[in-house]
C-alpha positions as CSV (number, residue, x, y, z in Angstrom):
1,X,61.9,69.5,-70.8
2,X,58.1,68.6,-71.8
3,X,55.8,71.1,-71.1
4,X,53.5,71.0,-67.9
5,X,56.6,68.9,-65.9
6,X,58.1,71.5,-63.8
7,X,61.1,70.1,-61.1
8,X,60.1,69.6,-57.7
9,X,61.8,72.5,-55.6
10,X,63.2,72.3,-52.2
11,X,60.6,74.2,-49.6
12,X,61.6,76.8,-48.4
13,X,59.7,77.1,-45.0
14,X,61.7,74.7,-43.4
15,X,59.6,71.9,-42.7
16,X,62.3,69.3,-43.3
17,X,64.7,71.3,-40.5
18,X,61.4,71.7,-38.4
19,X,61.0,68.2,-38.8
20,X,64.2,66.8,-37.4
21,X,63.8,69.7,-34.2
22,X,60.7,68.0,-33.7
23,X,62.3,64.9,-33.2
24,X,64.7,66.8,-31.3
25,X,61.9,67.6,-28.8
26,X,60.0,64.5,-29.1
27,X,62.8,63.2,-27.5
28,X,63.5,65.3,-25.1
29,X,59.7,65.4,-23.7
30,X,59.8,61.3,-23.8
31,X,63.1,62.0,-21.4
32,X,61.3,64.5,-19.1
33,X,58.7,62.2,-19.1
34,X,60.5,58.9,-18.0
35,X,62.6,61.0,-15.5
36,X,59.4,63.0,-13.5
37,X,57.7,59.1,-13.3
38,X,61.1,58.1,-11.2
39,X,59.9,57.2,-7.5
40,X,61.3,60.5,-6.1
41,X,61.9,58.4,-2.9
42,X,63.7,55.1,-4.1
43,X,66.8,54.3,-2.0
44,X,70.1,53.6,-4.2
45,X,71.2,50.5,-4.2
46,X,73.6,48.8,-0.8
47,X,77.2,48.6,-1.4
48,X,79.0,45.7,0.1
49,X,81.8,46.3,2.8
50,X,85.1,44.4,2.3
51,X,86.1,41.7,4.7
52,X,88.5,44.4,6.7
53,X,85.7,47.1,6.9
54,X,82.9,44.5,7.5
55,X,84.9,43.0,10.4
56,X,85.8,46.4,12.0
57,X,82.2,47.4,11.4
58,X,81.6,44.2,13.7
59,X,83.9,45.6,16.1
60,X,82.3,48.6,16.9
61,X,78.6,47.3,17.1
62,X,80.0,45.0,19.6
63,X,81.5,47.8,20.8
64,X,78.5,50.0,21.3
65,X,76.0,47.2,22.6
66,X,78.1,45.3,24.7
67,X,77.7,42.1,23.3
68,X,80.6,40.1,21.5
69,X,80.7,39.9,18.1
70,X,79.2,36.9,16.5
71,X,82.1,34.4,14.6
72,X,81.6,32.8,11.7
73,X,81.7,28.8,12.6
74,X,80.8,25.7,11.3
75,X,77.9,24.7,13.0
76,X,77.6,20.6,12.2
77,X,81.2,19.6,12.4
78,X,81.6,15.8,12.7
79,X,84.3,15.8,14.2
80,X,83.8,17.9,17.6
81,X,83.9,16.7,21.0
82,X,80.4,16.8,21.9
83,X,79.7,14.4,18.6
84,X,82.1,12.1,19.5
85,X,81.4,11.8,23.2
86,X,78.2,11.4,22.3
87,X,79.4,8.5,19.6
88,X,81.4,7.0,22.1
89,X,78.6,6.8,24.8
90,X,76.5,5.4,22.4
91,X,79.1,2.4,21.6
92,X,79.9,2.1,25.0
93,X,76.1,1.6,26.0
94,X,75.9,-1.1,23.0
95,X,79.0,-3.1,23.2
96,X,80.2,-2.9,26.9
97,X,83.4,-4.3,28.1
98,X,84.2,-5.8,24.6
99,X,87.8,-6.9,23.8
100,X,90.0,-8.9,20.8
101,X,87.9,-11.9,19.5
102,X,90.7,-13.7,18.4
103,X,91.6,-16.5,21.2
104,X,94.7,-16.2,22.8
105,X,96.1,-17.2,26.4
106,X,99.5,-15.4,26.1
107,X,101.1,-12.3,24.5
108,X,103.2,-15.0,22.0
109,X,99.4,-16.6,21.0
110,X,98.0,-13.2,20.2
111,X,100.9,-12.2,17.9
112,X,100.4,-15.2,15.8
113,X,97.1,-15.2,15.8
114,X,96.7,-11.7,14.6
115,X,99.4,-12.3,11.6
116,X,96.8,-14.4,10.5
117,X,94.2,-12.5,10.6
118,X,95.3,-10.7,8.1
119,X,92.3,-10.6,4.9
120,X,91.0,-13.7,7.3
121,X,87.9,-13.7,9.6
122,X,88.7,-14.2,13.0
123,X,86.3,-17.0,13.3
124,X,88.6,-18.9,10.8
125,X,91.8,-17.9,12.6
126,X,90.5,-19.2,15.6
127,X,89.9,-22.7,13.8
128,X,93.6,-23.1,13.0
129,X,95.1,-21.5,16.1
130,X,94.4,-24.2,18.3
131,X,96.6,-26.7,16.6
132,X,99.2,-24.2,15.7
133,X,99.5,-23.4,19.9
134,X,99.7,-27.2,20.5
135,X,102.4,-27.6,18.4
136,X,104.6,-24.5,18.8
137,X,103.6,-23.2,22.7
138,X,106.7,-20.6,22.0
139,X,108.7,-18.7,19.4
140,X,111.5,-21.4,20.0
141,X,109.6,-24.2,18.3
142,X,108.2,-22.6,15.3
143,X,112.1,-20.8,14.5
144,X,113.5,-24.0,14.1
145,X,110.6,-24.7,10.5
146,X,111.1,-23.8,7.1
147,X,108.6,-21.4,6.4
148,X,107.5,-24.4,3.3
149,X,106.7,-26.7,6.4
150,X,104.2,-24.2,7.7
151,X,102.2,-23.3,4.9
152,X,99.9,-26.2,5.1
153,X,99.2,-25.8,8.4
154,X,97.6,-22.2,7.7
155,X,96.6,-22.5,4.0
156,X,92.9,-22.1,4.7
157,X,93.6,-18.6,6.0
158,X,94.9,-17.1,2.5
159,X,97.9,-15.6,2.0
160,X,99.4,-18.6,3.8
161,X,103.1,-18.3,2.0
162,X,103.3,-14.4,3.2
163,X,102.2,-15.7,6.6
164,X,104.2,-18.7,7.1
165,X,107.0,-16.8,6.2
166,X,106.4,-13.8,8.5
167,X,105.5,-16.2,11.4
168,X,108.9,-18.1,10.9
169,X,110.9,-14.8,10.6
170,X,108.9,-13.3,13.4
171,X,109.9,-16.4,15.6
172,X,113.3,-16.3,14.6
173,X,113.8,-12.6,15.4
174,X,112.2,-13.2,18.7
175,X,114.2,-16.0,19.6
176,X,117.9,-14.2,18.6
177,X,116.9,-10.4,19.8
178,X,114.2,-10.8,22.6
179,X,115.2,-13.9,24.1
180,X,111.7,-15.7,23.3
181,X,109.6,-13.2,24.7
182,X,107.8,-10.8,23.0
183,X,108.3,-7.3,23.9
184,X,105.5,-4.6,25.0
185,X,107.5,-1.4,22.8
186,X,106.1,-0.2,19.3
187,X,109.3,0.1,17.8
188,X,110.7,-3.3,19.0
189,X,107.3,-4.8,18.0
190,X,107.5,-3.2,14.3
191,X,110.7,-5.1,13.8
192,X,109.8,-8.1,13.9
193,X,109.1,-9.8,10.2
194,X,104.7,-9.3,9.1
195,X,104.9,-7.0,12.0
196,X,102.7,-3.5,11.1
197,X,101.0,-0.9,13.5
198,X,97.8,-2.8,13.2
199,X,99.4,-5.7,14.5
200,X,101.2,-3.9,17.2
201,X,98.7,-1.9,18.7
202,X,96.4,-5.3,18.8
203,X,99.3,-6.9,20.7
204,X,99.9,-3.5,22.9
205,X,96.3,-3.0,23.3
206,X,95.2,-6.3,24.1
207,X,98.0,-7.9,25.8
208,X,100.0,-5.4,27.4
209,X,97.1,-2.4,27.9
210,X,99.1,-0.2,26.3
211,X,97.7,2.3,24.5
212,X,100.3,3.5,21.8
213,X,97.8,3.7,18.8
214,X,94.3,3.3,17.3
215,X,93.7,-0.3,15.7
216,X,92.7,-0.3,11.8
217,X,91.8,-3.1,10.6
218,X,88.7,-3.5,7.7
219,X,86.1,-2.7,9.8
220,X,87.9,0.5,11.7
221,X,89.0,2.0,8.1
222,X,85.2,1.6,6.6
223,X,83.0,3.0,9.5
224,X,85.5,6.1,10.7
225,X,84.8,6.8,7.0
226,X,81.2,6.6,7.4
227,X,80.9,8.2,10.7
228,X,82.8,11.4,9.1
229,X,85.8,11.0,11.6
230,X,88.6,10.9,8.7
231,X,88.6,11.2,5.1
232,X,91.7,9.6,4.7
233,X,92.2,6.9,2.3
234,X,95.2,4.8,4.0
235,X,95.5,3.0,7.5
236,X,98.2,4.7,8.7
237,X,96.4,8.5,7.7
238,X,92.9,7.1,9.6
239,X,95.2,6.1,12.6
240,X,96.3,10.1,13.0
241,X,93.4,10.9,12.1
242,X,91.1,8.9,14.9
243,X,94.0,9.7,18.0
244,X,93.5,13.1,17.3
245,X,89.9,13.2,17.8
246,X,89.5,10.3,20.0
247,X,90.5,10.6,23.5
248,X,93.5,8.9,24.7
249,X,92.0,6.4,27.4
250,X,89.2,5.2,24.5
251,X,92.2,4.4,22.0
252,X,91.9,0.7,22.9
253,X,88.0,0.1,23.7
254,X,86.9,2.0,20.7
255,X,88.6,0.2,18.0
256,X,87.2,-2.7,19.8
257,X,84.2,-1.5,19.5
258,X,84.2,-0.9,16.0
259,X,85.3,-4.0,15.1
260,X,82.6,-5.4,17.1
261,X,79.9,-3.1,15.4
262,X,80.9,-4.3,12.1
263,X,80.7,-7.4,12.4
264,X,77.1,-7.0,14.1
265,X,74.9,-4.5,11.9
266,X,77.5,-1.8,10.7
267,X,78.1,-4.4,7.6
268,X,80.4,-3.9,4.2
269,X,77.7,-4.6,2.5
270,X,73.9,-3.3,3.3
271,X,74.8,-2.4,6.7
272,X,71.3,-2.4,9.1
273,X,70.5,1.0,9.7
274,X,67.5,0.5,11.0
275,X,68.8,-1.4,14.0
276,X,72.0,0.9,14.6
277,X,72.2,2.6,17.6
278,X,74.5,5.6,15.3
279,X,71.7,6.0,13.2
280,X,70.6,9.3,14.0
281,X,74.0,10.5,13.9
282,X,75.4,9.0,11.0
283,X,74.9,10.8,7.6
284,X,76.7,8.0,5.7
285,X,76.3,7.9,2.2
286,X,75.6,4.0,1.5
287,X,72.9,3.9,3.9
288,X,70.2,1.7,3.9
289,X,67.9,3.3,5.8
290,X,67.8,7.1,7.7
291,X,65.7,9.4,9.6
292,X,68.8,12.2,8.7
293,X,70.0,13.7,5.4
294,X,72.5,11.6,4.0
295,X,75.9,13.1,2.8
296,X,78.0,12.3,-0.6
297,X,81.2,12.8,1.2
298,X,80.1,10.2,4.6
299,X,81.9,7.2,2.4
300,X,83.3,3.9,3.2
């Protein structure tokens, strides 16, 4: 070892194991600190009930006050009473007394006539009908065609091969089973040939004033939609859908109606809000024009 260059020894006061119980009580003093600056008064923190406790909870405030307790319901349904009566006085105010627009002087007339209705406007129906009557006044006369002899006779209401054979079969069947007339029951009705519940209840309905079902036709399926009353996708689900929430004795007038406002403002294409006497009401998605927030699900 070179002279002058003695080791470094370790001290022996203990300032290295003072130093680490200073730490020690550095720490603790910051921990004192932090816990005496704690708002002596701060309340801990609300624990949530579950559903059985909250509701019994409920039970005895109602209890102890006298008042009922409060239920947790929808508060804009579309679909309750007071909406639709109030839908239904609206309509009734707008289209009063309004019945089928297809032309028709007997129950035979309006059966035809609404087989070919079918994807056709009524306004077109009721350009070929005329000739069709004059020509076959009764299920007799148009069983004894081949459905081939028909076709151009109703070709300009599309579909016309479907529909000249559904109105031969439908005469035929009418002729063999019902003795030429056509009968006023939904299940006789549905078997005839192109016969369907739309067609039925138009012929029940209209006709007879029997109301056995709700009519859906283009413009029933896309405004229930749009009015909230169903979410249903097929004519037969909307149909359930509209007897349940529509009263009985409205079945007939308000698909009337319907079909009427359709064809007036309640259009497929930009329908005219502005001018709709539902406006206010109606939270329809594909509006044009509203005073009321619109909702994704009100859909056509």
């Amino acid at each position: 070892m070179a002279r002058g260059l003695t080791p470094r020894r370790p001290s022996r006061s203990g300032r290295q194991e003072g130093r680490h119980s200073t730490s020690r009580r550095g720490a603790s003093l910051v921990t004192d600190r932090s816990a005496s600056q704690q708002k002596p008064n701060s309340k801990p923190r609300r624990q949530s009930l579950p559903p059985s406790a909250a509701k019994s909870s409920r039970e005895k405030t109602a209890t102890a006050t006298g008042k009922p307790a409060r239920a947790h319901t929808r508060v804009d349904d579309p679909t309750s009473s007071a909406r639709v009566s109030e839908l239904l006085r609206r309509l009734d105010a707008a289209y009063p007394n309004v019945t089928c627009a297809l032309q028709h002087k007997n129950a035979w007339e309006l059966l035809v006539a609404t087989i070919l209705s079918a994807q056709c406007t009524d306004v077109r129906v009721n350009m070929v009908t005329p000739e069709l009557f004059r020509k076959y006044p009764s299920p007799r006369e148009m069983a004894t065609l081949a459905p081939q002899e028909l076709e151009p006779q109703v070709r300009s209401t599309g579909f016309f091969r479907n529909k000249s054979k559904s109105l031969v079969g439908a005469a035929r069947k009418l002729t063999q089973d019902f003795a030429g007339e056509v009968p006023d029951e939904m299940e006789k009705l549905l078997s005839l040939p192109g016969v369907a519940r739309k067609t039925a209840n138009v012929v029940l309905g209209t006709w007879f004033k029997k109301a056995e079902g709700v009519v859906v036709d283009t413009h029933v399926y896309r405004i229930a939609r749009r009015l909230e009353l169903t979410r249903a996708g097929n004519p037969a689900a909307i149909e359930q859908d509209l007897m349940r929430v529509v009263p009985h004795d409205k079945w007939i007038e308000f698909a009337h109606q319907l079909i009427w406002h359709g064809r007036a403002l309640c259009l497929a294409r930009n329908p005219r809000c502005a001018q709709c006497p539902l406006e206010n009401i109606c939270h329809a998605a594909d509006k044009t024009w509203s005073t009321v927030p619109i909702r994704k699900s009100a859909k056509p």
